[in-house]
N, C-alpha and C positions, 0 to 999 in steps of 0.2 A: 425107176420110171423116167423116161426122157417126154420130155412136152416142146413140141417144136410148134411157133406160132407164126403163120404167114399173113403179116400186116403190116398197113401202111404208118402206123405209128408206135414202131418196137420200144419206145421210151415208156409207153403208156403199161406195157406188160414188164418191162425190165424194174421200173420202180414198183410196183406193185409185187412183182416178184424177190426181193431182198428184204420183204420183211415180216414182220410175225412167224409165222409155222413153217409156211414155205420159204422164208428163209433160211430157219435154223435147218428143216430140211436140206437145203440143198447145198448148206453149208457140211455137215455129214456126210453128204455121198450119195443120200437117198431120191433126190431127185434132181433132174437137171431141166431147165430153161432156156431155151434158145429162140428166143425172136428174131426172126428175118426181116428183113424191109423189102416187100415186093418190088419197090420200084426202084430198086439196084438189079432188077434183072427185064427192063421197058427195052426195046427197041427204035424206040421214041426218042430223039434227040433232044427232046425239051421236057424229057423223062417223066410224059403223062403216062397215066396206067388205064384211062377212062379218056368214053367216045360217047357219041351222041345214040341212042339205041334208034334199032330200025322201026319202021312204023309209025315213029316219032312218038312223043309222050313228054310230059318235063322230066327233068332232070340228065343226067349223064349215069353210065353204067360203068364198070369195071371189065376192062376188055381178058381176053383166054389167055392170050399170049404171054405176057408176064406172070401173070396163077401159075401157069402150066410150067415155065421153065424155074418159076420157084421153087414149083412141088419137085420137078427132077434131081433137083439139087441139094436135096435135103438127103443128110447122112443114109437113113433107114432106107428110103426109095433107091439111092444108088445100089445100096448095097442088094436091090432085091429082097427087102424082109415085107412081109404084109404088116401094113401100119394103120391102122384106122382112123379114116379124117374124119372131122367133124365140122360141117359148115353151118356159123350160126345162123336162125333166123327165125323169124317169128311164125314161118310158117310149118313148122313141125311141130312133133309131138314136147310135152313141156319136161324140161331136165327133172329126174327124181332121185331120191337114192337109192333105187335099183339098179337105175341107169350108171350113178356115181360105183356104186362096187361092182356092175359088170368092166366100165372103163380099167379100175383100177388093176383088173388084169393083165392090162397088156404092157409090155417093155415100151414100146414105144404111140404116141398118138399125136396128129396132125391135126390144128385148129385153124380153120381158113376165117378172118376175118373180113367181112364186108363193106363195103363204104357208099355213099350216093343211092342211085335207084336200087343196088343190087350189085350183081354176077352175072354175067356170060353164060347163059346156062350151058352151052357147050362143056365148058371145061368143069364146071360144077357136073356133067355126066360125067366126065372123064375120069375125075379125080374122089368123088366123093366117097363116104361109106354112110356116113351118119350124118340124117339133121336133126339139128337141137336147136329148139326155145327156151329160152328163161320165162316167157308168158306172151300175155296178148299185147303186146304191145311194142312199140318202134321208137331204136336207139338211132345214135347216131353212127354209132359202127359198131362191129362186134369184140370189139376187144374185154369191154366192162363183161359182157355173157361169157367170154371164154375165160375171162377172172374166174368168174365164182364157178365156172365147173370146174375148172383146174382147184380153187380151195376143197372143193367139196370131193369131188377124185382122190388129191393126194392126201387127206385123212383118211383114206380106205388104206391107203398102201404101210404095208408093216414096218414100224418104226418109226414113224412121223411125229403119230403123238406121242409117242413116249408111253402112256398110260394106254395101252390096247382095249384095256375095258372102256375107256372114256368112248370110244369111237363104235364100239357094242350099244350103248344104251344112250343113244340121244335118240331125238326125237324124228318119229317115221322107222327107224329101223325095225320093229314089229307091230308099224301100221297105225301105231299111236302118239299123239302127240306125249314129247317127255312132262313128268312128273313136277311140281315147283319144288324147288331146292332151298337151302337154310345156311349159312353160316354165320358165326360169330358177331355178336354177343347173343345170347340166348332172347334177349329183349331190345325190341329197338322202336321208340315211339310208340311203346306200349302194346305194338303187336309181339307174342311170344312164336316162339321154335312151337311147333305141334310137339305134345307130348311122347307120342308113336316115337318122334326120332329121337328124342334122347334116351329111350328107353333101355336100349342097346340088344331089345328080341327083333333079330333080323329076320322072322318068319314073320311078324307085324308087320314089320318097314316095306317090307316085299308088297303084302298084302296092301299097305296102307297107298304105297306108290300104283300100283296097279291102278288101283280103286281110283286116284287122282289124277291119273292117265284118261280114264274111262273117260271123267267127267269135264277133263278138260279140252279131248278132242270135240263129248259131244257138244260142249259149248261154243267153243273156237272154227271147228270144221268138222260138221255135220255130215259130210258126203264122207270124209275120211271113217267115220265113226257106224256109218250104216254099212260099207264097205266091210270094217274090224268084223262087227257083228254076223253078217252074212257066211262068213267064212271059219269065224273063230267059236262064237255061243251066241243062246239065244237068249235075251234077258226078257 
């Protein structure tokens, strides 16, 4: 999977990119990271990217022109392949992990990051496929939102984590929040390991996690949990 990111500050993805998963990823083969700097392609001699918007309003906007011959210049658009952008913003639907392993099917996907009032909606028609929020609320750009769906994407793709089951059973991939987990020492401040897990009857553990699933959606996230129920059983 190739991730090509069109933004004004490719420092902000490049170090965030070199480390933990996505790194050893892309240290492997398995994914690749390409930050662009929009404003190596302004026509602007004083290499602004941003104008005053019509109608007036505060702030400054993000003009078409420089978006637009960034996105033609990216490897996959030259070549003609369909590539799915993604423009973050808070005003769309909110990133999930369905959304995460539909993304991760594709070879290649395009992340346009925002800055100031916004985008030119012109070329946001032109160029877009997909919007994505991380929530209700307003960053300062979009680089940190296309962080976490690029983490959350490329643990979908085969080989990343190494442990393919780890990326089967976390939390949300059948709707419920995961399970609490135990490791070493069996005792610690006096709270013990649940006896279930050291048991080592894995038709319990199964059972016992489930069960713990159940109760910690309904506590945690009750809309998640009414959602499970509707569609899974009826308790």
């Amino acid at each position: 999977m190739n991730f090509h990111i069109m933004t004004l500050f490719p420092e902000m993805i490049e170090g965030a990119a070199n480390t933990s998963i996505l790194g050893r990823a892309i240290d492997k083969g398995l994914l690749s990271v390409n930050a662009v700097d929009i404003r190596e392609y302004t026509a602007n001699k004083h290499n602004r990217v941003d104008d005053y918007t019509y109608g007036g309003g505060a702030g400054m906007l993000m003009q078409a022109q420089p978006i637009y011959d960034c996105y033609m210049n990216l490897q996959p658009v030259r070549e003609g392949r369909k590539v799915r952008t993604i423009y973050m913003t808070p005003q769309a639907k909110v990133f999930n992990q369905d959304m995460a392993r539909e993304f991760a099917k594709e070879e290649d996907i395009v992340f346009l990051c925002g800055h100031y009032e916004g985008i030119d909606e012109r070329v946001l028609e032109e160029i877009v496929t997909d919007y994505v929020s991380i929530g209700d609320y307003v960053l300062t750009g979009g680089e940190l939102p296309a962080l976490v769906c690029m983490d959350a994407i490329a643990r979908m793709v085969p080989g990343v984590l190494g442990n393919e089951v780890s990326g089967e059973t976390e939390s949300f991939d059948d709707g419920l929040l995961e399970y609490p987990q135990y490791s070493r020492p069996e005792e610690w401040k006096g709270k013990r390991v649940p006896d279930v897990l050291l048991s080592g009857h894995h038709a319990n553990i199964e059972k016992w996690r489930h069960e713990q699933s159940l109760c910690r959606t309904k506590e945690r996230r009750p809309d998640l949990y009414e959602k499970y129920l509707a569609t899974h059983e009826k308790l």
